[in-house]
matplotlib code that plots the C-alpha trace (Angstrom):
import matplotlib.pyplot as plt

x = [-24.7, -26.8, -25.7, -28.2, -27.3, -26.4, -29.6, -31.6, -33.2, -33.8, -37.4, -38.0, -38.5, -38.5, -37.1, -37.6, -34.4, -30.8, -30.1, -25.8, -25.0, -21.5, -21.0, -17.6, -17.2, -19.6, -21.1, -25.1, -26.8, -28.8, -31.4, -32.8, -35.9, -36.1, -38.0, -38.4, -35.2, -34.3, -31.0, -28.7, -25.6, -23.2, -20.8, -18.3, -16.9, -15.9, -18.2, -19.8, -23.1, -25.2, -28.9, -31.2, -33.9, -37.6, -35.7, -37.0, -34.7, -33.7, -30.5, -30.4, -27.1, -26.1, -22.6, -21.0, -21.0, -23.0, -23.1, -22.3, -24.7, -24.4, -27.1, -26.5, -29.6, -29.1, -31.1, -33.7, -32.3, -33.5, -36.1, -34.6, -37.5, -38.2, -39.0, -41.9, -41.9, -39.1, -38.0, -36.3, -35.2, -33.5, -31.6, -30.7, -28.9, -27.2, -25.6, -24.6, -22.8, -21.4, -23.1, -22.9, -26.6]
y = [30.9, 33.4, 36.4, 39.6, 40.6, 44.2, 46.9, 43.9, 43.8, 40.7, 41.8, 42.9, 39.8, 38.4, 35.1, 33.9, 32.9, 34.5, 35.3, 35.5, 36.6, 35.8, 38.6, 37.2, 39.8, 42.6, 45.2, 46.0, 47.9, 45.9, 47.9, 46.2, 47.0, 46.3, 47.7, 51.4, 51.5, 51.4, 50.9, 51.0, 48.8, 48.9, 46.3, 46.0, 42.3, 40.7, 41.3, 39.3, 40.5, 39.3, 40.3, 39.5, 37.3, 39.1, 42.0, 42.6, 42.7, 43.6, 43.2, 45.7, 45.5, 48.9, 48.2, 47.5, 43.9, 41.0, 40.4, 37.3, 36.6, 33.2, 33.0, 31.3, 31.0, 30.0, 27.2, 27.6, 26.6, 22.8, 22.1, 20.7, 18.3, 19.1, 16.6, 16.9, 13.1, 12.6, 9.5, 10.7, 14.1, 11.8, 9.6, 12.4, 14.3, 10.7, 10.2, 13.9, 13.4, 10.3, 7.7, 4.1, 2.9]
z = [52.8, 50.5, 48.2, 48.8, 45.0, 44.8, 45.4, 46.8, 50.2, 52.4, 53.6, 57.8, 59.7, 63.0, 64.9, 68.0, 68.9, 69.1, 65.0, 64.3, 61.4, 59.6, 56.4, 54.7, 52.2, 50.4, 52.3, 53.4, 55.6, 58.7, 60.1, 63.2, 65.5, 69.5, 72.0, 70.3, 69.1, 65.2, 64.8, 61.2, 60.9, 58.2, 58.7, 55.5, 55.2, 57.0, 59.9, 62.3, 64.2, 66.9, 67.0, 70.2, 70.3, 69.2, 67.0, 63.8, 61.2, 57.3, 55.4, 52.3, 49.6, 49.2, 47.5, 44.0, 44.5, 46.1, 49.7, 51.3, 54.5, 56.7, 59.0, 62.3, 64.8, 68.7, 70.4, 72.4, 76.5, 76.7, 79.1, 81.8, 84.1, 87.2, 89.9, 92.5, 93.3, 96.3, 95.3, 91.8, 94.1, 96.3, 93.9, 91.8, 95.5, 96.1, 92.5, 93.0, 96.2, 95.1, 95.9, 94.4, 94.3]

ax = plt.figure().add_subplot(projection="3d")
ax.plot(x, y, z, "-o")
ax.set_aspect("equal")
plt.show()
């Protein structure tokens, strides 16, 4: 958890991957940027927001106290394997369907 103290600004950035962010008490403004949209937020605690993956995004304090921010960030999906041999295809349809091996 961080405190934005009051007037400060956590600068524009940018993640790669799902950003969540859990604002407890304290209020701020959250200005975020996707696709060609700028969009301003002003949740007032507590407040929970959810921010897509590749948006560009600031948190500014503009109340009389500080603001509590807990940021949460998604995984990436895990990269499953993918089999070309037949063999592994094969064993991997029998376990499915119940097979004993």
């Amino acid at each position: 958890m961080q405190a934005v103290l009051v007037g400060n600004t956590l600068p524009m950035r940018c993640h790669k991957v799902e950003g969540m962010f859990f604002i407890p008490d304290g209020r701020c403004t959250v200005r975020y940027h996707h696709a060609a949209d700028m969009n301003p937020l002003a949740p007032g605690g507590p407040d929970f927001l959810k921010l897509p993956v590749g948006a560009q995004r600031e948190l500014h304090n503009m109340g009389d106290m500080d603001c509590k921010v807990q940021t949460l960030f998604s995984p990436s999906p895990p990269h499953r394997p993918r089999f070309s041999d037949p063999e592994p295809l094969a064993l991997q349809a029998a376990v499915s369907q119940g097979a004993t091996l």
